[in-house]
C-alpha positions, 0 to 999 in steps of 0.5 A: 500500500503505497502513501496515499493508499495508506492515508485514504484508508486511514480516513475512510476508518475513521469515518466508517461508523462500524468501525467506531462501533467495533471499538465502543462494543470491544469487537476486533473488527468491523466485520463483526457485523456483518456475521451479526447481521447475517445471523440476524436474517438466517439463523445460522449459529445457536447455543451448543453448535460446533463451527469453523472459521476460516480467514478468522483474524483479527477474531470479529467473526469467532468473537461472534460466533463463541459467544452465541454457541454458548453453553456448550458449543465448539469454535475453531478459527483458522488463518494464515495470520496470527490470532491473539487468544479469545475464550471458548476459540481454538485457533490454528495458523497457517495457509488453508490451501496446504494439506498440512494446515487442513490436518491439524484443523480436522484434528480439532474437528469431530468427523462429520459433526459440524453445524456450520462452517464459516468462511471470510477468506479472501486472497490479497487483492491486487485489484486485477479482476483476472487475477482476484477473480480465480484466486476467489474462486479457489478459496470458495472451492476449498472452503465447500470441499471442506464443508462437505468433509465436516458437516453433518446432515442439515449442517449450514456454510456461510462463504464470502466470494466475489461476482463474476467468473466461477460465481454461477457454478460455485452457487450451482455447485452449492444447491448439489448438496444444500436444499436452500442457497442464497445470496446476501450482501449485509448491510456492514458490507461496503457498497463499493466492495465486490464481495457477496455472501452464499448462505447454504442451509440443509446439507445433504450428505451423500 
């Protein structure tokens, strides 16, 4: 991010009001609320429930999701970046596309027992869409081979990507093994951001 790059995400944090209210509510980020106003509109977390949170840092996802599976519920985050400790989260750092990182994550994982796999990853943008585009669309691909590994029937994916090449066959991909796939763009999302989420309910294993 070069010196102007930097200033103009400086201010535009400093205007944005989710941020200001990140910090008055002692969530880790912004982000915190759209997984709120996601879990608002589709139900998707509840006390007990066991979930996975992939591209989890800083936590404003897990920091959601741990207090709302209380009592009794499981969080295991995971990103390729560090993560400070946050009660009722078990963390593992490193790059989800290696099979090693993927191991010590199932290890955390019991087989075929999750509700609901949640997924904010996104790769660095390089604001090419040709090159964003495809590196998105891999990252969509792992996260659904993933939820169909570690979720039990009627389980729930949540899954951040973007529109454009692979979008219409990762949604049709999605309604192969969920009964219910929607599009979602919360409110937290900012509207210049290509980012939208799929919401799949009803997993079905085969």
């Amino acid at each position: 991010m070069n010196r102007g790059s930097s200033h103009r995400w400086l201010a535009r944090q400093r205007r944005d009001p989710y941020v200001q209210q990140a910090r008055r509510d002692g969530y880790r980020s912004r982000a915190a609320y759209k997984l709120l106003e996601l879990d608002a509109k589709d139900r998707l977390l509840r006390p007990g429930a066991r979930v996975v949170d992939l591209g989890a840092a800083p936590g404003g996802w897990s920091q959601v999701a741990a207090a709302r599976v209380r009592p009794g519920g499981l969080v295991v985050a995971l990103d390729l970046l560090p993560m400070a400790p946050l009660p009722g989260v078990a963390f593992v750092q490193g790059d989800f596309r290696e099979e090693e990182t993927l191991a010590r994550l199932l290890e955390l994982v019991p087989a075929r027992a999750l509700d609901l796999v949640l997924s904010d990853l996104a790769p660095n943008v390089s604001g090419l869409k040709a090159v964003d585009g495809p590196r998105m669309s891999h990252l969509a691909e792992l996260t659904f081979e993933l939820a169909c590994q570690t979720l039990k029937p009627g389980g729930c994916l949540l899954l951040k990507t973007f529109h454009g090449e692979g979008f219409d066959a990762l949604v049709k991909a999605l309604r192969t093994r969920f009964e219910d796939t929607r599009q979602r763009k919360p409110p937290a999302s900012r509207a210049e951001s290509r980012e939208v989420y799929l919401v799949a309910k009803n997993f079905r294993v085969l």
